[in-house]
N, C-alpha and C positions, 0 to 999 in steps of 0.2 A: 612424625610424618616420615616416610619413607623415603629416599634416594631420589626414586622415579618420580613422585609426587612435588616433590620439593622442586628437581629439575622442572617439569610440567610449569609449575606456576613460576620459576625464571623465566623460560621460553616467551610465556603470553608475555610476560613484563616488557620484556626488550620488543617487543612488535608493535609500531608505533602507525598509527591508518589514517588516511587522509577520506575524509567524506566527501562526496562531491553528489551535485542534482542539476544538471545542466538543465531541466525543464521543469523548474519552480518546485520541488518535492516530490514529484509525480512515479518519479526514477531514482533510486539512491545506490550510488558506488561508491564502496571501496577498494582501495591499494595502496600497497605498500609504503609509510613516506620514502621516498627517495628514488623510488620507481617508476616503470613508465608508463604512461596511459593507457600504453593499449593492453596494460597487464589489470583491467582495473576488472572488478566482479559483481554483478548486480545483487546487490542485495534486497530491493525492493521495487519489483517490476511496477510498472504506470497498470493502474486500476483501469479496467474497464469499463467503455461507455455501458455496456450491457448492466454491467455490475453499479453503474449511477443510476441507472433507468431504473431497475428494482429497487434499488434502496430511495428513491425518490418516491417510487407507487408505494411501498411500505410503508414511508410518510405522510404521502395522502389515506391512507387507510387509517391509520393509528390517529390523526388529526380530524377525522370526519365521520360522523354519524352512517351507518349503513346505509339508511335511504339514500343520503347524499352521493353516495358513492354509485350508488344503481341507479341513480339518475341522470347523474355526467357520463356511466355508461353505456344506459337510456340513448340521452342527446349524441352521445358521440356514433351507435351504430345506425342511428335514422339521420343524421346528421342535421340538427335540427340548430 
């Protein structure tokens, strides 16, 4: 392994990260151990409502016979 390479994988070694999710998993940050909070990085931004709503109709699709589905569509645009 080469100089560079060899340094490369010391560097990650020594880099020690505190995880943090102040709102239940939704948000996930890291930084530095020993650092300060306001140096932290989001790593995994909070999922969108939009992006629940679709993957929830995607569920009702995958779980439901077509009629079923143009029927609740049916009742829902006559509002019956």
């Amino acid at each position: 392994m080469s100089d560079s390479v060899t340094k490369w994988h010391e560097m990650q070694e020594d880099k020690k990260y505190i995880f943090e999710s102040p709102d239940g998993g939704k948000t996930v940050t890291r930084r530095l151990f020993g650092s300060d909070v306001e140096k932290r990085e989001v790593i995994q931004a909070p999922i969108s409502e939009d992006f629940e709503l679709k993957k929830q109709a995607y569920s009702l699709l995958t779980e439901y016979d077509e009629k079923v589905v143009l029927l609740a569509a049916k009742i829902l645009d006559i509002g019956e």
